[in-house]
N, C-alpha and C positions, 0 to 999 in steps of 0.2 A: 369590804375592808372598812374597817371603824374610821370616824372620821378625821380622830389625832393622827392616826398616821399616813391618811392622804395630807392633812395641812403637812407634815412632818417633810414628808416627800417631797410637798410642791416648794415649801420654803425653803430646804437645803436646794435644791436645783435653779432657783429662782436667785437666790446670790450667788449661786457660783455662775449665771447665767450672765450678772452684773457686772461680776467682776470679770469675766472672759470679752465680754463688751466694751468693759473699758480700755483693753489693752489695744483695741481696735484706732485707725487714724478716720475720723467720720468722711472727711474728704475727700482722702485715699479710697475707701468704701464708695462713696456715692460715683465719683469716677469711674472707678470700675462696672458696676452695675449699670450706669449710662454708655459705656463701651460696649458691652456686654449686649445690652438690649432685651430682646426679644430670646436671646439663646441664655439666657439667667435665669427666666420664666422657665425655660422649657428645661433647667438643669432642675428648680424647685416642684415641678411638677413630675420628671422623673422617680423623683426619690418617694414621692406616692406611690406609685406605679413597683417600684423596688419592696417597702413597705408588705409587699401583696404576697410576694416572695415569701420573706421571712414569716407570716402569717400564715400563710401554707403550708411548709415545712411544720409549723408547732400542732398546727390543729390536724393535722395526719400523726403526730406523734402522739397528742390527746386520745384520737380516735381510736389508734393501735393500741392504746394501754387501756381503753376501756374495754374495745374488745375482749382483750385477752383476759380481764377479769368479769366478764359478764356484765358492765354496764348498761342500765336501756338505756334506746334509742332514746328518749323525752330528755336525758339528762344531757344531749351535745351543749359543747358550748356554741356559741351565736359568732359565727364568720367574724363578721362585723365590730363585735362586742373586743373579740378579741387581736383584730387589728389596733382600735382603739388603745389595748394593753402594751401593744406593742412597739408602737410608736414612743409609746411615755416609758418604755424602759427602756429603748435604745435613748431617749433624751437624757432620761438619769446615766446611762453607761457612759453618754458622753462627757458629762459633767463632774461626773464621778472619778475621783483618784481611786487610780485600781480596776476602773471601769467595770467589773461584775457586780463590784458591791455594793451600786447600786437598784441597778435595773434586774438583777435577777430577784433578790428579794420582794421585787415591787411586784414581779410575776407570781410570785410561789401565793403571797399576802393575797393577792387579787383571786387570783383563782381557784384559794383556798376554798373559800364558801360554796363553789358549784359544785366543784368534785372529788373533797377531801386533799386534806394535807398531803399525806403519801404520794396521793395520784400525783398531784400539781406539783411538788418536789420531785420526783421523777420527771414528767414532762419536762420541766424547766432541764435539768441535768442533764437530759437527751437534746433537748435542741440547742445549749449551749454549745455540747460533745460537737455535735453536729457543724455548728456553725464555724466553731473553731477548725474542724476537720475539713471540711469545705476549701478552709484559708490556706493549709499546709496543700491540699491535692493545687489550688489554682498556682500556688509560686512552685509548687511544683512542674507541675505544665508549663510555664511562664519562661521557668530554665530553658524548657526543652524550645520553644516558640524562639526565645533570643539563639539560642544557640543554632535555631535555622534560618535564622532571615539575618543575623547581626553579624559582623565582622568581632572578633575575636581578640580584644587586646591582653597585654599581658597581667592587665586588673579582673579583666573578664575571666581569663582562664583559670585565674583565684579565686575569684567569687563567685563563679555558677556551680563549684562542685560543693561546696561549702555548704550554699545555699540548697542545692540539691540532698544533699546528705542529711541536712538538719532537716530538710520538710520529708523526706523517708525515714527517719528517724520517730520522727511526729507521728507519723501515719501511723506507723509499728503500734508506737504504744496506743493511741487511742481504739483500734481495731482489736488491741487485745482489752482495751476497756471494757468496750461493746460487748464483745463476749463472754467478760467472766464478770461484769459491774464494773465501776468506777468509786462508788460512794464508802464502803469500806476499807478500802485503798487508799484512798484521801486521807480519808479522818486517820489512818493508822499511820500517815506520813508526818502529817501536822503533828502529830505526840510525841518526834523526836523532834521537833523545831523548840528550842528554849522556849522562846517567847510566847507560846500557844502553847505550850504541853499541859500547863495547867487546866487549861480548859478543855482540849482536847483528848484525855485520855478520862477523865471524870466521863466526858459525853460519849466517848464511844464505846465505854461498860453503859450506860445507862440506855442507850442507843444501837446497840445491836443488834437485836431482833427487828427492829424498823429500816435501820443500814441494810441489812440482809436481802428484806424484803423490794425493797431501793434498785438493790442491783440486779433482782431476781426480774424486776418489770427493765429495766435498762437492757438489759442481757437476753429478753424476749421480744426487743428490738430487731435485733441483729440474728437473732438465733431460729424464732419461730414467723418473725413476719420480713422476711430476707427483699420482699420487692416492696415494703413499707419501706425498708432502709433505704435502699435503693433509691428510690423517688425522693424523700426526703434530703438525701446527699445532693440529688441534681437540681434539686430546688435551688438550695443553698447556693452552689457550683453557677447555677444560671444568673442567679443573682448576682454575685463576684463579675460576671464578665459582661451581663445591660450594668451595673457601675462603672464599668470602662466608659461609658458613654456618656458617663459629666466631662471626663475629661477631653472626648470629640469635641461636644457639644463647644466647651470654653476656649480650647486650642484654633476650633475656626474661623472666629472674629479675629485671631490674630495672625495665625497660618493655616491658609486655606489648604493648602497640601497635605497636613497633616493624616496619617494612615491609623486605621482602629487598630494594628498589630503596636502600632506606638503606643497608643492609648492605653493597650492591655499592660502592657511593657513598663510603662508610668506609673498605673492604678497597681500592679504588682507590687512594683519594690516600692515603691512609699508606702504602700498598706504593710509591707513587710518592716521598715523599717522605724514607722510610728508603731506599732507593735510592742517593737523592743520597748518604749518610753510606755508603757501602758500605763505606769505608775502618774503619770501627767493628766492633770485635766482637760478633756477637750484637745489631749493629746499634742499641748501648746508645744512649740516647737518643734516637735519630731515631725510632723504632716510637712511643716513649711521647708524642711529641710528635705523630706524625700522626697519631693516636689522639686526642688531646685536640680539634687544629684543627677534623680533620674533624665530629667530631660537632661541638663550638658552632658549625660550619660552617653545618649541618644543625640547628639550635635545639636540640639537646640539650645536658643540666647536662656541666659540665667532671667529675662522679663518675661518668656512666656513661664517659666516655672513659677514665678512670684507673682504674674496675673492668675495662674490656677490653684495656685494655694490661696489667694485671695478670695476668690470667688467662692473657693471650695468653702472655705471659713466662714463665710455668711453664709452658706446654705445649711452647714451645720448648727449656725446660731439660731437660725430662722427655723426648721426643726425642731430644736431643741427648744423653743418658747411655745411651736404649737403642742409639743409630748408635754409639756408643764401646763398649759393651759386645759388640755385633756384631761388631765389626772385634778383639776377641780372641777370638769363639769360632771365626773362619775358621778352617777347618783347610787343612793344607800342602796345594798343588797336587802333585797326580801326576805 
């Protein structure tokens, strides 16, 4: 990637990183983290470990699209290399209003140079699919999980079919992504949107043999390497459920009782419902708030919810400064 737009990258993320820090209280902060202790360490050392997840998932989708077009072997990308990428575009995603439009571009730009545009815009598009598809199957299981261990109130009974319907709803369509493309279905969506038609309907005449081709490698995901898929969905999946495990980890300085069915149950609907706010940076509010629901959801005090929104929120800042930090120590592509 040229070096104007790594600075480009690092500098938009590095104020919005500012400004998400300053809405922070440092004392409130430092308190917590000293409560916290030793289970803070091990929530920041997790998400290394998580990291490893989503790097897996992309570099089997790398591997499968080369295959399928005859790539040699000398050309893989480097494990490593591209955890490194990974990291710094979940940091832009998180900084980013809109959250994709950041850290996907940062992917397509980066791994541009190794293995051609096309490729790298496919990968990216499949492990996005992916990860998003992941999110709908877990709150989908999550329904099923509450509705066995949970008592049933008359908010419940409202909102787990709801919740259930929209995440089978989800699945539908992305499964029918996978199989017939996504990326020419997109762009021919975008061309009735006022505000984008201009741009979008120039680009997808000029773009259409490349869109084609797009979905033709998306669509040989799901179609010709069915236990790539496969493994790539359980990555993800595995992922979503060791992230239950910040919230163990934080809940038991404060309630030792605390059970992982909770945890999942927690990590669920607030992941569900910071979602809806995608449009937010760092997804300010919505986290702290399904944070709060979920637990009094679950008969827990409204202060364990606001000790793990809290914590949770420095862990993402603290991330989000090493994925910024990484994206200047890249060095020039050869």
């Amino acid at each position: 990637m040229k070096k104007k737009y790594q600075n480009a990258f690092f500098l938009f993320g590095l104020l919005v990183l500012v400004i998400m820090a300053a809405q922070l209280d440092f004392r409130e902060v430092w308190q917590g983290i000293t409560h916290a202790g030793y289970w803070f360490l091990a929530v920041l050392l997790l998400w290394a470990f998580l990291y490893v997840f989503n790097t897996a998932t992309w570099y089997l989708i790398i591997d499968s699209i080369g295959n399928e077009r005859g790539v040699c072997r000398r050309c893989r990308v480097g494990f490593w290399w591209l955890y490194k990428i990974t990291v710094s575009a979940f940091a832009l995603n998180y900084a980013t209003p809109g959250g994709l439009m950041g850290g996907e571009p940062y992917r397509v730009m980066s791994l541009s140079p190794k293995i051609g545009t096309q490729r790298a815009s496919s990968s990216v598009i499949l492990f996005v699919m992916t990860h998003i598809y992941s999110h709908f199957w877990f709150w989908f299981l999550s329904v099923v999980l509450y509705v066995c261990t949970q008592s049933m109130t008359t908010l419940a009974c409202i909102l787990m079919p709801l919740i259930a319907g929209f995440s089978l709803l989800a699945i539908w369509f992305f499964t029918r992504g996978y199989k017939r493309g996504i990326a020419m279905t997109g762009i021919s969506l975008l061309s009735h949107f006022p505000m984008v038609r201009r741009w979008a309907q120039p680009f997808l005449e000029r773009n259409s043999e490349k869109l084609s081709e797009v979905d033709a490698q998306i669509a040989a995901l799901h179609n010709q390497n069915p236990v790539t898929f496969v493994k790539a969905v359980l990555l993800e999946l595995s992922c979503r459920l060791f992230s239950t495990l910040e919230i163990y980890f934080i809940l038991l300085v404060i309630t030792p009782e605390v059970t992982i069915v909770q945890c999942i149950l927690i990590y669920a609907f607030t992941t569900l419902f910071a979602n809806l706010l995608f449009f937010m940076p760092l997804q300010l509010g919505g986290r702290e708030g399904g944070f709060l629901m979920s637990t009094e959801g679950l008969s827990m005090t409204a202060r364990a919810g606001i000790f793990v929104a809290l914590l949770v929120r420095i862990r993402e800042l603290f991330w989000t400064a090493i994925g910024l930090l990484l994206i200047k120590l890249e060095r020039k592509e050869k």
